[in-house]
Every structure is written in structure tokens, then in C-alpha cells.
N, C-alpha and C positions, 0 to 999 in steps of 0.2 A: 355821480361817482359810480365807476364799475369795477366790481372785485373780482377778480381770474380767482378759481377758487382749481386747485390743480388738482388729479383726480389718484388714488392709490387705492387700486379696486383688494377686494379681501381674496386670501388665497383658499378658504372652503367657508365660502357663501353657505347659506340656508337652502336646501334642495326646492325646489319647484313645488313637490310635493310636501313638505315640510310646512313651508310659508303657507298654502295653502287653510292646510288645518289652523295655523296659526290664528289665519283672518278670519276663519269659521267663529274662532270661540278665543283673542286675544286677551282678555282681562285685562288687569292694569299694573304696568310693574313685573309681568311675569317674562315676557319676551321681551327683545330688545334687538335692534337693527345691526344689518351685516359693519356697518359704514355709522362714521359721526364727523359731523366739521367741528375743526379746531381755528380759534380768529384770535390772533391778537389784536391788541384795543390799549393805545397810549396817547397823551392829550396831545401830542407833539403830531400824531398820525391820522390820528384814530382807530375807526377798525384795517387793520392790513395781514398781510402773511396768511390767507384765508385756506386751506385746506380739507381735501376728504380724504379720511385716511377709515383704513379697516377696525371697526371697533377694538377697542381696548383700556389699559389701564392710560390712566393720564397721570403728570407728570406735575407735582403741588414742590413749592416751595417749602423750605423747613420754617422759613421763616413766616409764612402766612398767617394773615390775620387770625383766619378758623381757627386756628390748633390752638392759638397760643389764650386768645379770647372767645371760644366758643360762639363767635358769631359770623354768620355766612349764611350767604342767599345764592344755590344753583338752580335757574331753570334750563330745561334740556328741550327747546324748539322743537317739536314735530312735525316731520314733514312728511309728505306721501306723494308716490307717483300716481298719478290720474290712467284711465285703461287710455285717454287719450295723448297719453304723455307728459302731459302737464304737472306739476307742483304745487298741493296744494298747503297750505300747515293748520294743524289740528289748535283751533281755539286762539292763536297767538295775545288775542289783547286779554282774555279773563286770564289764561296762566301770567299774564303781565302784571295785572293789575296788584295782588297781594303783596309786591313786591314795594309799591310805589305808596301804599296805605297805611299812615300815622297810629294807626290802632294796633299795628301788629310790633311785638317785639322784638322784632327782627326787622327793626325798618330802617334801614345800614342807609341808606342814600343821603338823610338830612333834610330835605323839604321832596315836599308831594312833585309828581311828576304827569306831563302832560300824556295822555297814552292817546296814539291815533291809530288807523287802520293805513296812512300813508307812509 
């Protein structure tokens, strides 16, 4: 399967020099990326309507599950451009894995899940 993912570049990106310093000394949770993909995901489709759109707020239903049951599981993918162009993502299966683990309180899925690197 291949996902057209459309592109909606940001209208004041992070200066050259900016992002620089950033990568110097990023921390964790302090900075945060010009751009973020948004994917819907329905058992009828699966994942589809794939987009990059310029960071922002995102758009929760009133009725969702979080609010109403304080229970909710978001991971936010990391990805990075390589100096050779390339995409690589930061950790994919360990930020996976908590998610899929019967020990955690927050283990919203129902049964364990198989995690692979394919």
C-alpha cells in the first residue's frame, strides 16, 4: 500500500540559524517541529487522508473517549531528515512498545500486540 501524503509547507518556519542551535542543545519536549502528519485510520480503510500540514492545534472531538474517561494513549512519531536526504525515525519500536504492555494502566488496546521493525 502507498499513501500520497499532500504536503502544506508552514508560512514562518524556524530560521536556519534558529534550528541550528536547536540541534546543538534540543532537550526533550522543549522544541517542537515546523510540520506534523495528520492520518485518519477506520476499520473500513484503514490508515488514509494522510497529510503534512504546518504545526498546530489539533482538532478532538467533545465526545472522545479522554475527556470523558480520562483514558488515552498519544505517541507523536519522530522523524528527521538525514544531511543525505533520507528519513529516518527516532526509536519507533521502544516509543511503541509501552503502548502494547499489560502492566501499564493505560493499556487501552485489550490484548498484547505484536511490534516489528517491518
Amino acid at each position: 500500500m502507498t499513501l500520497e501524503i499532500p504536503r502544506s509547507l508552514s508560512r514562518t518556519p524556524v530560521s536556519d540559524a534558529d534550528r541550528q542551535a536547536i540541534l546543538e542543545n534540543p532537550g526533550f519536549g522543549k522544541y517542537f517541529t515546523d510540520h506534523m502528519v495528520q492520518i485518519k485510520w477506520t476499520v473500513d480503510r484503514g490508515w488514509h487522508e494522510a497529510e503534512l500540514v504546518p504545526y498546530g492545534p489539533i482538532t478532538m472531538d467533545p465526545a472522545t473517549n479522554s475527556i470523558h474517561y480520562g483514558q488515552s494513549v498519544f505517541e507523536g512519531l519522530k522523524a528527521y531528515r538525514r544531511v543525505d536526504g533520507s528519513i529516518a525515525t527516532f526509536r519507533p519500536l521502544e516509543n511503541a512498545r509501552p503502548l502494547c504492555s499489560p502492566l501499564k494502566s493505560a493499556w487501552v488496546f485489550g490484548q498484547p500486540m505484536n511490534i516489528s521493525s517491518s
